[in-house]
PASE-466242 format. One record per residue (C-alpha): residue number from 0; residue in three letters; z, x, y. Coordinates in steps of 0.1 Angstrom, whole numbers, plus 2048, in hexadecimal, padded with zeros to 3 digits. Example, Ala and Ser with C-alpha at 12.3 -4.5 7.8 and 13.67 -1.06 7.14 Angstrom:
BEGIN
   num   residu     z     x     y
     0      ala   84E   87B   7D3
     1      ser   847   889   7F5
// end
This chain:
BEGIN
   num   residu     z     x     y
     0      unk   C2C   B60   7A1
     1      unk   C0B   B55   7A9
     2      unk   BFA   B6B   7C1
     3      unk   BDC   B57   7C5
     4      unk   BEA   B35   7D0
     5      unk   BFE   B4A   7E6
     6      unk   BE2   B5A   7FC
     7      unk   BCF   B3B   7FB
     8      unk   BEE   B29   80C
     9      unk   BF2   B44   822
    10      unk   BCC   B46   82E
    11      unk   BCB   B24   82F
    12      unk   BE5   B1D   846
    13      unk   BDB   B3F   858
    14      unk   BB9   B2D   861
    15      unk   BCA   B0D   860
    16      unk   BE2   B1C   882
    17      unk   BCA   B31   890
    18      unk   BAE   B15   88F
    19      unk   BC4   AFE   8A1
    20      unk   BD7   B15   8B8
    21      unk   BAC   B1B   8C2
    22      unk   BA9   AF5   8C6
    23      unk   BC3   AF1   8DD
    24      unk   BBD   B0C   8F4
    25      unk   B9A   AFF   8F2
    26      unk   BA3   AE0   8FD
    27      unk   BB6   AEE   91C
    28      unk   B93   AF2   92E
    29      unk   B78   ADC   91A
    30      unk   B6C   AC2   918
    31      unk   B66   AC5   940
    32      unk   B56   A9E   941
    33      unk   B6A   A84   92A
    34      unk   B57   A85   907
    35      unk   B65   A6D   8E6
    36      unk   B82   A69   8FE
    37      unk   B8D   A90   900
    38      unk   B8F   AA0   91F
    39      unk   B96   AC3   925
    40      unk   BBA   AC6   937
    41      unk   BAF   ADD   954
    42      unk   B94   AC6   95A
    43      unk   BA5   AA5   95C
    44      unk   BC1   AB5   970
    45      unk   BAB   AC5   988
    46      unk   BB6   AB9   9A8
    47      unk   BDB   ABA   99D
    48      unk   BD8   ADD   996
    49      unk   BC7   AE8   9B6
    50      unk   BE3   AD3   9C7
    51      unk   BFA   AE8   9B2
    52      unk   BEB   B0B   9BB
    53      unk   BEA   B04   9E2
    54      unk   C0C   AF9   9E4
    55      unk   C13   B18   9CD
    56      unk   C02   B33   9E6
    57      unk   C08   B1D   A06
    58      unk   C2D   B1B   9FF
    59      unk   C34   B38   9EC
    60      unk   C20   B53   9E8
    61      unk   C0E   B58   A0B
    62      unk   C28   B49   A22
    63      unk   C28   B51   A49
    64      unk   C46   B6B   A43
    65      unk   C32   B7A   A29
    66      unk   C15   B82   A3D
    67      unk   C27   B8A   A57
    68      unk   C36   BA5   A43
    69      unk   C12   BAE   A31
    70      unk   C07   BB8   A58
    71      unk   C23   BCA   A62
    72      unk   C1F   BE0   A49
    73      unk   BF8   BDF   A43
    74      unk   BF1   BF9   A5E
    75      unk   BE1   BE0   A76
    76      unk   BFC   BEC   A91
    77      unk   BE8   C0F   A90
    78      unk   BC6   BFC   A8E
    79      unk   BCB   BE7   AB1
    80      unk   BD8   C06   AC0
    81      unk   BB9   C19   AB4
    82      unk   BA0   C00   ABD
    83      unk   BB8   BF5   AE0
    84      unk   BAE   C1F   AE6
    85      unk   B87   C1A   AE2
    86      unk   B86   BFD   AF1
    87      unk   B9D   C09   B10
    88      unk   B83   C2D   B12
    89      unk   B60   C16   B0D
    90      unk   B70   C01   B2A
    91      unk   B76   C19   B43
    92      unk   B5D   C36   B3C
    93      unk   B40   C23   B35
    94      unk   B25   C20   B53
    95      unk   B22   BFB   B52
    96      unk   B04   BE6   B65
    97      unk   B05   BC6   B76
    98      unk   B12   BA8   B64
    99      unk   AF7   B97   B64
   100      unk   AEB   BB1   B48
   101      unk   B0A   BB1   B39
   102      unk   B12   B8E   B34
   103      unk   AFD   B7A   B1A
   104      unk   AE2   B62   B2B
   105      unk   AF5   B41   B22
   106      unk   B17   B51   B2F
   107      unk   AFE   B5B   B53
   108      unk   AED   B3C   B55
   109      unk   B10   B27   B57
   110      unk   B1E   B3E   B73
   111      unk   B00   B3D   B87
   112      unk   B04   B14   B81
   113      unk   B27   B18   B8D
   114      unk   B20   B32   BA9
   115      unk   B08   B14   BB6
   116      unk   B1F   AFD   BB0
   117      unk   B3E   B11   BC3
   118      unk   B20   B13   BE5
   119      unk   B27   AE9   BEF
   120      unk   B4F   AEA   BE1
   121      unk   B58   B07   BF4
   122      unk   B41   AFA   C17
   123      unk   B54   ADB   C17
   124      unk   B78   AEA   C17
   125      unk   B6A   AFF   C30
   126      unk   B61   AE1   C44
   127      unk   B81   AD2   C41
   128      unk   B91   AF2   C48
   129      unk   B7D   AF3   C69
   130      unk   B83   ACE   C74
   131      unk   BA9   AD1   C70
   132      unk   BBF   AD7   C92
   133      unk   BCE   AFB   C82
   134      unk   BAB   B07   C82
   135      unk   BA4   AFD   CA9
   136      unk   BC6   B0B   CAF
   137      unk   BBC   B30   C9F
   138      unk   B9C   B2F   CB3
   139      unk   BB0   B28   CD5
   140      unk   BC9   B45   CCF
   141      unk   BAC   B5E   CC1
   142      unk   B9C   B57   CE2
   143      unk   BB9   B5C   CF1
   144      unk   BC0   B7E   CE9
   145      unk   B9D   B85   CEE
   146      unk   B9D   B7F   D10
   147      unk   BBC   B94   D17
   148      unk   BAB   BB1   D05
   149      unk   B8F   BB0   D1F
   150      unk   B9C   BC5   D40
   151      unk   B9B   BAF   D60
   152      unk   B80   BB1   D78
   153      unk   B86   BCA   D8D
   154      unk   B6F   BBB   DAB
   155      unk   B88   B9C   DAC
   156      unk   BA6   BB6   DBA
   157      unk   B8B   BC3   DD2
   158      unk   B7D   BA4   DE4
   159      unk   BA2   B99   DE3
   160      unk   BB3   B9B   E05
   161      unk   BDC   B9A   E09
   162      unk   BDD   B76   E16
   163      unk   BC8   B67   DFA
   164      unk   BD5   B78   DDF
   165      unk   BED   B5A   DD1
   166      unk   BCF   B43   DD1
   167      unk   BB8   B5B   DC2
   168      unk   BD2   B5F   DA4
   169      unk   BD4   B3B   D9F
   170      unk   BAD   B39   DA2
   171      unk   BA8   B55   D89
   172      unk   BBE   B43   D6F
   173      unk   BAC   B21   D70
   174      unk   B8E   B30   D6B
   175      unk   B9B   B46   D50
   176      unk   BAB   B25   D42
   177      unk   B88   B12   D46
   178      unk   B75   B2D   D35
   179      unk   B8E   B30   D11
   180      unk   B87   B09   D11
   181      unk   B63   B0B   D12
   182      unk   B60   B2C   CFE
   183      unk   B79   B12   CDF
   184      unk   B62   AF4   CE3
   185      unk   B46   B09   CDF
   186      unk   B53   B20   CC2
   187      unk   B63   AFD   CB1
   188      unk   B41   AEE   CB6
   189      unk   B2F   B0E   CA2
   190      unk   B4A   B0F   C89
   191      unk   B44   AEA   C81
   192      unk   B21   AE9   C84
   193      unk   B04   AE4   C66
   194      unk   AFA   B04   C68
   195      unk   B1D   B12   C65
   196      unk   B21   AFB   C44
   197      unk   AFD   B09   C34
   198      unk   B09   B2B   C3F
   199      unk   B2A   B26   C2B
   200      unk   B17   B1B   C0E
   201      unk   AFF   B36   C09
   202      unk   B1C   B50   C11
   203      unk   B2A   B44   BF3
   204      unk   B09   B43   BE1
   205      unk   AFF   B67   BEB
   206      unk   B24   B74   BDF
   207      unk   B21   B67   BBD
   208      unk   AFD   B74   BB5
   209      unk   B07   B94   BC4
   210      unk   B23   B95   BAC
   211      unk   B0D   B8F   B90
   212      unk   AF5   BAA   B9D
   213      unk   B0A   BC6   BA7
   214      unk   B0B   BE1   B8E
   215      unk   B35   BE5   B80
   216      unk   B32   C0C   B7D
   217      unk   B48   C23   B69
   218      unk   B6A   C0B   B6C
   219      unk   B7E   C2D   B66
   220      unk   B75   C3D   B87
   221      unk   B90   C29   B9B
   222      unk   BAB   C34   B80
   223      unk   BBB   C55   B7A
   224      unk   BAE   C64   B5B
   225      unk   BCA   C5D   B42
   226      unk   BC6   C39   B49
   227      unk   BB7   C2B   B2A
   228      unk   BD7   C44   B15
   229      unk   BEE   C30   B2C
   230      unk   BDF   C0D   B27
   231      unk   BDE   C10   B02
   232      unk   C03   C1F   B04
   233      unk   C10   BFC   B1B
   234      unk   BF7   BE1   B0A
   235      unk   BFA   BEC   AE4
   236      unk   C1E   BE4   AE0
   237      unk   C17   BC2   AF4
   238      unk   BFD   BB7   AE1
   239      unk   C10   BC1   AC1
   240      unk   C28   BAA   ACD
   241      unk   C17   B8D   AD4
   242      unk   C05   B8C   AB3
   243      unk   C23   B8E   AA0
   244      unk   C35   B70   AB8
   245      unk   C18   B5A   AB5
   246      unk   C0E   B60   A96
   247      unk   C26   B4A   A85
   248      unk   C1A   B2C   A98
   249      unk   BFA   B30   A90
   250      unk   BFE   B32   A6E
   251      unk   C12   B11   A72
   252      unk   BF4   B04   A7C
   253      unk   BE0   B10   A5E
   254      unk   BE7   AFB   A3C
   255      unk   BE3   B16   A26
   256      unk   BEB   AF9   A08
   257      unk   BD1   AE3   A13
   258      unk   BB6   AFD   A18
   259      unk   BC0   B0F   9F2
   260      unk   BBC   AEF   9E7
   261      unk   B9C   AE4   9F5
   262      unk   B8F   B08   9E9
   263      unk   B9C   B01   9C9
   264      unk   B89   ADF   9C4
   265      unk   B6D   AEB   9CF
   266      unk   B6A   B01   9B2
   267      unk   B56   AF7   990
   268      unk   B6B   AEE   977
   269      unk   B56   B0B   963
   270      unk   B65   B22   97F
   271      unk   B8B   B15   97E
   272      unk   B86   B18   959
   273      unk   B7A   B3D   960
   274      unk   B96   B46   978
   275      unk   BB6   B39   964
   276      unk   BA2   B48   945
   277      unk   BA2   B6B   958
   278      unk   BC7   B68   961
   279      unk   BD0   B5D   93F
   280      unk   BB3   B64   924
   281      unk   BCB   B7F   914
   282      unk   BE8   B65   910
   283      unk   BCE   B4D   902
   284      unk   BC4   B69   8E7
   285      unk   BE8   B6A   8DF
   286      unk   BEC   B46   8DB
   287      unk   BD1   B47   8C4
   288      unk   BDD   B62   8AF
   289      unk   BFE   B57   8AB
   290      unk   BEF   B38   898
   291      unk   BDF   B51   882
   292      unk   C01   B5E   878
   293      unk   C19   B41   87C
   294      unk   BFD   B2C   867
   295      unk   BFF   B46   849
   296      unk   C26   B4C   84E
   297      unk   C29   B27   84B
   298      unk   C0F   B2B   82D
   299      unk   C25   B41   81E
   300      unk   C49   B2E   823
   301      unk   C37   B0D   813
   302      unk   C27   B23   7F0
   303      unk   C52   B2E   7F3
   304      unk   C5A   B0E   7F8
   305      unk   C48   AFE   7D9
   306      unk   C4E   B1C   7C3
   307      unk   C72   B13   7C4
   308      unk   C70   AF1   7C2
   309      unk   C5F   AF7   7A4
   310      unk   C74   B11   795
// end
């Protein structure tokens, strides 16, 4: 047997498999442009394969159910409890100052702008509150029952003899009558005046700044002391709850696919070519070392091969 010819066919088709296994997993990421009318696969496929990957994750591998799932189980229960607790103490034990200081300027500046705004709105409801015939009617009965709350003049019964009493009853009343009228024109006329309207403006005016101004305090000195224990207890399980009811909408409204994919093409093609080699770099090893050994087993089988043909 010749020994010889028989390692030179098998190193020979060793490098011969091993060479080309190289080549073609080569040729899976380069050439990245078209050159001599070779293009690496990855690179012409680009888009395809980011297309690929998004509807892969989007669909499959981070679907609503599965993060869903990934929360419930993630701690973040124990989390929004936790911060609901500090947020609940800060709240209520903290001395707080006016909102004016608390508020950022932009957030101040557009309630002041409202608050000035509010001053003309709220004097013209008031003026057509005041011109309306319910309004002249509550000013009629309030002077109404002022005027029985007043005792009666006492001199009337005195300078009142027997035979005039009937006519001094009747005089009494239209006089009573005569002042409630005047006393209603005169309060509808104040009510409905200018300087009624100007009055109801800066009332409005002088409520909002002094909002603004007021210092808030400690918040917790109205509550019992277990307050913010008991609001974490009641709002931690509702807020649980709400999160994990709307949070498959809004993932509906999220295209996970799209976005992968736009991630994905944003990449360099020397970056995909990095990412799929650090997924699969030791699979591409392989691949080239099995050419190494199928080349020189096929090496091998063809020195077999001849020898017998020959013998």
């Amino acid at each position: 047997m010749n020994y010889t010819r028989l390692w030179l066919d098998v190193l020979l088709g060793s490098v011969s498999g091993g060479v080309t296994s190289w080549v073609a997993v080569v040729l899976i990421f380069r050439p990245y442009e078209r050159t001599f009318g070779l293009h690496g696969a990855i690179p012409k496929n680009k888009a395809r394969l980011a297309k690929t990957i998004g509807k892969t994750v989007g669909e499959r591998l981070l679907t609503s159910a599965d993060i869903i799932e990934e929360l419930q189980r993630s701690g973040l229960r124990e989390a929004i409890e936790a911060k609901l607790a500090d947020v609940a103490v800060a709240a209520l034990e903290r001395d707080r100052g006016p909102l004016r200081e608390l508020l950022p300027p932009a957030v101040v500046g557009e309630l002041e702008r409202l608050i000035a705004e509010a001053g003309p709105d709220a004097a013209a409801a008031y003026e057509r509150y005041v011109a309306t015939e319910a309004f002249e009617e509550q000013v009629r009965s309030f002077v109404t029952r002022a005027r029985k709350d007043v005792p009666p003049d006492e001199t009337a019964t005195e300078l009142t003899t027997e035979r005039r009493t009937g006519l001094a009853g009747k005089a009494a009343g239209m006089a009573a009558g005569l002042i409630d009228d005047v006393i209603v024109r005169w309060a509808l006329r104040a009510a409905r005046s200018e300087r009624a309207r100007s009055m109801a403006v800066e009332a409005v005016r002088g409520a909002g700044v002094a909002l603004l101004d007021r210092p808030l305090g400690r918040l917790g000195r109205w509550l019992p002391d277990d307050a913010p224990r008991r609001l974490v207890a009641t709002a931690a399980p509702a807020v649980w709850d709400q999160i994990i009811e709307r949070l498959p909408a809004l993932l509906e409204t999220v295209d996970i696919p799209a976005m992968v994919e736009r991630k994905v093409l944003g990449f360099s093609t020397q970056r995909v070519e990095d990412l799929v080699r650090g997924v699969t770099q030791r699979e591409l090893n392989l691949i080239v070392q099995l050419g190494y050994v199928l080349g020189g087993a096929i090496g091998a089988a063809q020195f077999v091969l001849e020898s017998l043909v020959r013998g």
